[in-house]
Every structure is written in C-alpha cells, then in structure tokens.
Phi, psi and omega in degrees: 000139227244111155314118185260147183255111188239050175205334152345330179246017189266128171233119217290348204256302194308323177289321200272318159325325183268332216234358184283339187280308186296326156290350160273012157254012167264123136024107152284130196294134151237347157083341188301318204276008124304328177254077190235156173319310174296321172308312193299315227256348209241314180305317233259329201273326188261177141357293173328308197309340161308308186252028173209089195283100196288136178287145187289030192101006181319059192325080166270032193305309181276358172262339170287119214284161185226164154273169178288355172256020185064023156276147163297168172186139176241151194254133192272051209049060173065001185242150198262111174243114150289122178285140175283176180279355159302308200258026129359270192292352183265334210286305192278008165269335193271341162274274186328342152296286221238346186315331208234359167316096170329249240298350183307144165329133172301020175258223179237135183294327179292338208290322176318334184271310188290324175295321193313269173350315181291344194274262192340289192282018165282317177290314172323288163315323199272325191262015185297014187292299178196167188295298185330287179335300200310314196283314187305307174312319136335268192299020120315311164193078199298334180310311208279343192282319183303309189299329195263343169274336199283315181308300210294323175252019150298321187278338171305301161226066194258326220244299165313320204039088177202113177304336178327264193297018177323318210280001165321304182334341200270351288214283180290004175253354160264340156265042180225001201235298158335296179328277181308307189266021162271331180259029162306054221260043160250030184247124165327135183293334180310304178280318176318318177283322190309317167308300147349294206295281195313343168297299170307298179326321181277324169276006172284167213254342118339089175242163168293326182229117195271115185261359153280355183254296209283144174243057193200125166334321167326311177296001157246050180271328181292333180287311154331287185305298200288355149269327120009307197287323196271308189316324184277288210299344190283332175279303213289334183248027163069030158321304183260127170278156171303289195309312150296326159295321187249027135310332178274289246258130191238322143340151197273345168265157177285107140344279195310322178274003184245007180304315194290322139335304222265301165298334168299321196284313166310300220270299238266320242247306214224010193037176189323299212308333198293351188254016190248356189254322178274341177298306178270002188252357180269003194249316158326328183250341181288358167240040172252120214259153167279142204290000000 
C-alpha cells in the first residue's frame, strides 16, 4: 500500500514569501504569559482536577538550588547549568504545579521537571529570532512532526483506556488541516498568521499542561483547544467556507460539523473559562508588534 503524502501540494518557500512581512510584525511566541497561576487555579477549580489530582501547595522554592547571583541552576552531565533570570518565575511555578502530580513520569520528578525546563529555555532562547524562524521550522518537515505526534497520542490514549479523550486522536489531521490552509493563499492573510500562531504553539516544548511531565492524554487537550480555537474562529468569523474546510481535512468524518461537539467536549474535561482565556491571549499577541 502507496504512502499518501498529504504536504505535497505545501509549498513552504511561497507561504513564508507571502505571510513574512506580516510575521514581522509579530512577536516571536514564548508563550511564558500562559503559563500563570491563573490557568493552574481555573485547572485545580474545574473538572480537570479528576485527571490531574493537584498537589497540596507545595512550596519548593527555598529547596531548589540557587548562584550567588540568586538564578536557579540544575546540573546537567555534570555540569552547572543556569536559568537565566527571566525564567524565575516559570522555574517556581512548574514545581510548584507538577512535583506532586500522581500522573508525572515514573522517574525522579525533579529531574523530569528540570529536563522539562532545559526543553523550554532552549527552545526559547533559540527561536527568539522571529515569528518567521519558528513557522519555517514546522514546514521544513512538517511529515515527521505529523508522524511523531499520531504515535505519541495513539499511544496516550491507547494507555488511559478512557473514551473520554478519543477525540485527542484528532490532534494530527488537524495540523495536517493547519497545514493546507496556511498555503491557501485565497485564505485572509489575517487567519493565516492565526493559523501560524498554532502551528507553533503545538510544537513548542511549552505547554499549559506540559505532556513531557504529565503522562495522560490530558496533556494534549490544550494542543487540542488552541487548535480548536483558531479553527472555530476561521468559521465563525466566516475566514473559511464549509466547502474549503473540509477541502483541508484529511479525516474520515466532517470535521466541520462536529467543532461545536468537540468543544462541549473539551470543556466537560478542562472547563469553560481556558478556552475563553487561550482566546485573549492569541488575540493579545497578534497584536503585539516586534521589537
């Protein structure tokens, strides 16, 4: 049986020709403004909190080690690695968040945590260039990124046996849906960069529920919601025709008719406010101009 290539017709230099003067005028996503006490507190308060049993206040501030110049540093093949001072406050929220969390990886937790982080500011640090950097990097080779998520969450929730997160499954034909209508180019340039923003957001190694910690389909309900997000909104604010959406769509069922399910659904998981919240903060940074 004949491998379908379903990035074949992208053709990645003509999107980042059309869409590069409008992402320079963006940001580049880090995404740190997401991950705040209030998203934990709106998890901890809802639903979700079934499948994330929240630790009980753990304060690990004063045992998580510091320099003389009060940045943290974790060690690293022997080696004395720093967080810059900028990542502080990401550093004492994600112990604080995930140390005590029945679902964290069966290993030893700091270390899990301390790679998690070494993942963020690296990623961070590297891609601070331009919105453009991030998105070219996608579209270089968008197959193996399609591939290596269908694995990661087949296997997510092949391992809950919980019917719940089926619809986690959808997660790679909707960036392969992403995909196609970012090199749409009779698609407003306007939904496009919105598209742009989720493309990144799902391979950045920065999540509201980090799935290098948590080891349960929950952790990609956010990659889910925040694609969801640009996708409803590409209908709702008539960016997209039916007939061009499910032109995108490489799934065997209509997409297009089931978002308003699909979101009842998420929201029974992760409740109302987070997706009214990934809502103001992707509408808050497309207008945040680069420096």
């Amino acid at each position: 049986m004949s491998k379908i290539d379903f990035f074949g017709d992208i053709d990645a230099q003509q999107i980042m020709a059309d869409l590069s003067e409008p992402l320079s005028k963006i940001k580049p996503l880090e995404f740190i403004e997401l991950i705040s006490e209030e998203f934990y507190k709106i998890l901890e308060e809802g639903p979700a909190k079934e499948y994330l049993p929240v630790a009980k206040g753990t304060d690990c501030e004063d045992e998580l080690p510091r320099n003389d110049n009060g940045n943290y540093y974790y060690i690293k093949e022997d080696n004395k690695v720093e967080i810059p001072e900028e990542f502080n406050s990401l550093v004492e929220l994600s112990f604080k968040a995930w140390i005590n969390y029945e679902c964290t990886q069966d290993k030893d937790k700091r270390e899990v945590i301390w790679h998690y982080l070494d993942r963020v500011v690296s990623w961070i640090m590297d891609s601070k260039k331009d919105l453009s950097s991030q998105l070219s990097s996608i579209l270089k080779n968008p197959e193996i990124i399609y591939q290596n998520y269908k694995a990661r969450v087949i296997h997510l929730v092949k391992e809950c046996e919980d019917d719940k997160f089926d619809f986690i499954l959808l997660i790679p034909d909707m960036f392969v849906c992403l995909c196609r209508m970012l090199a749409d180019t009779s698609l407003p340039a306007e939904f496009r960069i919105k598209v742009s923003l989720a493309l990144v957001y799902l391979i950045s190694p920065l999540d509201i529920l980090p799935e290098y910690i948590i080891t349960h389909p929950i952790a990609l309900t956010d990659d889910f919601l925040v694609i969801l997000y640009v996708m409803s909104e590409g209908i709702e604010k008539k960016y997209t025709q039916k007939e061009k959406f499910e032109g995108c769509w490489i799934g065997q069922d209509s997409f297009y008719e089931e978002i308003d399910s699909l979101i009842e659904k998420l929201e029974v998981i992760t409740g109302k406010n987070i997706f009214e919240k990934v809502a103001l903060f992707f509408e808050h940074w497309k207008g945040e101009a680069a420096d």
